[in-house]
C-alpha positions in Angstrom: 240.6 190.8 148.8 241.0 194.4 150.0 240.3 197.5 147.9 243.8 197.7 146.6 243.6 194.5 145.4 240.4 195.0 143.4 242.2 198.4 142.3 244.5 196.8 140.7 242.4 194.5 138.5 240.9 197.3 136.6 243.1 197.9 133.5 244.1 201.4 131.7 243.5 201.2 128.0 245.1 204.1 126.2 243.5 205.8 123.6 239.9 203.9 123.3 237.5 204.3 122.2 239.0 207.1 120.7 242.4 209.0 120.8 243.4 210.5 123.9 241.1 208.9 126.4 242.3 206.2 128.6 239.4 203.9 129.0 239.1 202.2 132.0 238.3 198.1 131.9 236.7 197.0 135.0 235.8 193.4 133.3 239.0 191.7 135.3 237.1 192.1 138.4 234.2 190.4 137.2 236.7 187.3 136.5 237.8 187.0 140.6 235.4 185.9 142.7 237.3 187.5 146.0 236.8 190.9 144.0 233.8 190.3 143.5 232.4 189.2 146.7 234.6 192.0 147.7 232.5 194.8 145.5 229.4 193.5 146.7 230.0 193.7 150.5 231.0 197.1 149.8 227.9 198.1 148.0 225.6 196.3 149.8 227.1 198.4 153.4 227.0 201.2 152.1 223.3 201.1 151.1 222.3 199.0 154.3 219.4 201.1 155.6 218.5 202.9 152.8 215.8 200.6 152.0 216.0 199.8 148.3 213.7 197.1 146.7 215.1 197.1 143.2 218.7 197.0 141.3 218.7 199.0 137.9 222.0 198.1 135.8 223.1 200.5 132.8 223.9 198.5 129.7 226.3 196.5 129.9 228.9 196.4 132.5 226.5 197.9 134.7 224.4 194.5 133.9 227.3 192.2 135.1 227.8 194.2 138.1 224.1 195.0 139.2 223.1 191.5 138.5 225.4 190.0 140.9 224.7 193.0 143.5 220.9 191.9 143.5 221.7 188.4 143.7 223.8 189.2 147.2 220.9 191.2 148.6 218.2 188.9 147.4 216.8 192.0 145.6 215.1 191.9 142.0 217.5 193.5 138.9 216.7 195.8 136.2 217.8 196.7 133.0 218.6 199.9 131.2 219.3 199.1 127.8 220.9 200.8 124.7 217.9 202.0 122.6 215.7 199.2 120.5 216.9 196.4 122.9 213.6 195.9 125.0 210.6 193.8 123.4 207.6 195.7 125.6 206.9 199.5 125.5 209.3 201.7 127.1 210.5 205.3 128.1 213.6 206.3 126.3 216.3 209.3 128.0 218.8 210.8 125.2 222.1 211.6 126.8 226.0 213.3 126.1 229.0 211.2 126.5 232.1 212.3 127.1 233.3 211.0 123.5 229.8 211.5 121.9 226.0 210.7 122.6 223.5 207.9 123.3 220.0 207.2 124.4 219.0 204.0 127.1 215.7 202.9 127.2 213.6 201.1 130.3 210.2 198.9 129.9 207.4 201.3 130.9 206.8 198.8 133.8 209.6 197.4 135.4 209.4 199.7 138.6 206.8 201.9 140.1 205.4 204.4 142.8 207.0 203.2 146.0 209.8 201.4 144.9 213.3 202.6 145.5 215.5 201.9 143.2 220.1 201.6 143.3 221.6 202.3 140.2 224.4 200.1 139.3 227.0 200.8 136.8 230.9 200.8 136.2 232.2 204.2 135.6 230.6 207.6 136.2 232.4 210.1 133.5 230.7 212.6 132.4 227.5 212.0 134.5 224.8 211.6 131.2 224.5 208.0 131.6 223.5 208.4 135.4 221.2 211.4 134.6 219.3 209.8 131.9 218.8 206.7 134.4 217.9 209.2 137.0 215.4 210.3 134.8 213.9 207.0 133.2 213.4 205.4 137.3 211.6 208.5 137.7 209.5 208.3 134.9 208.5 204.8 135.8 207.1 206.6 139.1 209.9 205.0 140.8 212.6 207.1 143.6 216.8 206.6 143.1 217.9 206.4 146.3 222.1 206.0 145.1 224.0 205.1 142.1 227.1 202.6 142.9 229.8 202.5 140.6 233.5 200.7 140.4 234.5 204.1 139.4 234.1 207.6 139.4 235.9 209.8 137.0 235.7 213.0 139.1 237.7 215.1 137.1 235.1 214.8 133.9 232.1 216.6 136.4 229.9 213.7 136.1 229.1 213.4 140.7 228.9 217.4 140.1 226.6 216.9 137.6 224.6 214.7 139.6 224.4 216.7 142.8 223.2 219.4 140.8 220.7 217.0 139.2 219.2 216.3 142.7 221.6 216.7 146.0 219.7 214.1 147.5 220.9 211.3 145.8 224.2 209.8 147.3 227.1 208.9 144.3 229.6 206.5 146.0 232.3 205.1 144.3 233.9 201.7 145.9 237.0 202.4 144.3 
């Protein structure tokens, strides 16, 4: 499996969830193993010596995605979950979408001073998603050291909006 191949897993869904966007689904790549190996090896090179100790994976395709990229580097995963998902206390980070707005939640002590933390999700768009994760790790005391995705959306400003968030944190997108 090569980069086109993965490429052409990911399917164009017109006009979801609402008209005139073209969503993205990244799920087929989940269903091939060789993609998926494939995804993984180019995560986990990319973020070789950067000395991360955790995985944090944006509900949900972020979960099937960050779960398996802990599970190659034998690193603990973390979820960041749509509001009033989590059982224990947690921080909560409202955010825009690009077709409306959210809030994602993390338990209050799932990561803290010291650790350094890869955020894992499918698609950057519009870059709220990644910034309110930004913000939760931090809150936890914890320092983003990337954010992986399948896909980055550069024309909706969401790596902008990162880098002007905080320059030193590196976006890569493997596809």
């Amino acid at each position: 499996m090569d980069r086109s191949g993965v490429n052409a897993l990911v399917a164009e869904i017109p006009d979801y969830p609402l008209p005139g966007v073209i969503f993205k689904d990244v799920t087929p790549i989940s269903a091939n193993p060789d993609a998926v190996h494939w995804v993984n090896s180019e995560i986990a090179s990319k973020f070789a010596n950067t000395g991360i100790t955790h995985i944090v994976g944006v509900e949900a395709r972020g979960f099937i995605l960050g779960a398996s990229l802990a599970a190659h580097l034998h690193l603990g995963f973390i979820p960041i979950r749509k509001s009033g998902k989590l059982p224990r206390a947690t921080f909560r980070a409202e955010y825009e979408l690009e077709y409306g707005a959210d809030s994602i939640e993390i338990h209050q002590d799932a990561l803290s001073k010291g650790d350094r933390v890869l955020i894992v999700d499918d698609v950057l768009a519009t870059g709220g998603t990644a910034c309110a994760a930004i913000d939760l790790i931090e809150e936890c005391g914890a320092q983003v050291q990337g954010i992986a995705v399948l896909l980055d959306l550069a024309f909706l400003g969401g790596s902008t909006k990162v880098a002007n968030r905080d320059s030193r944190i590196e976006v890569f997108a493997v596809l």
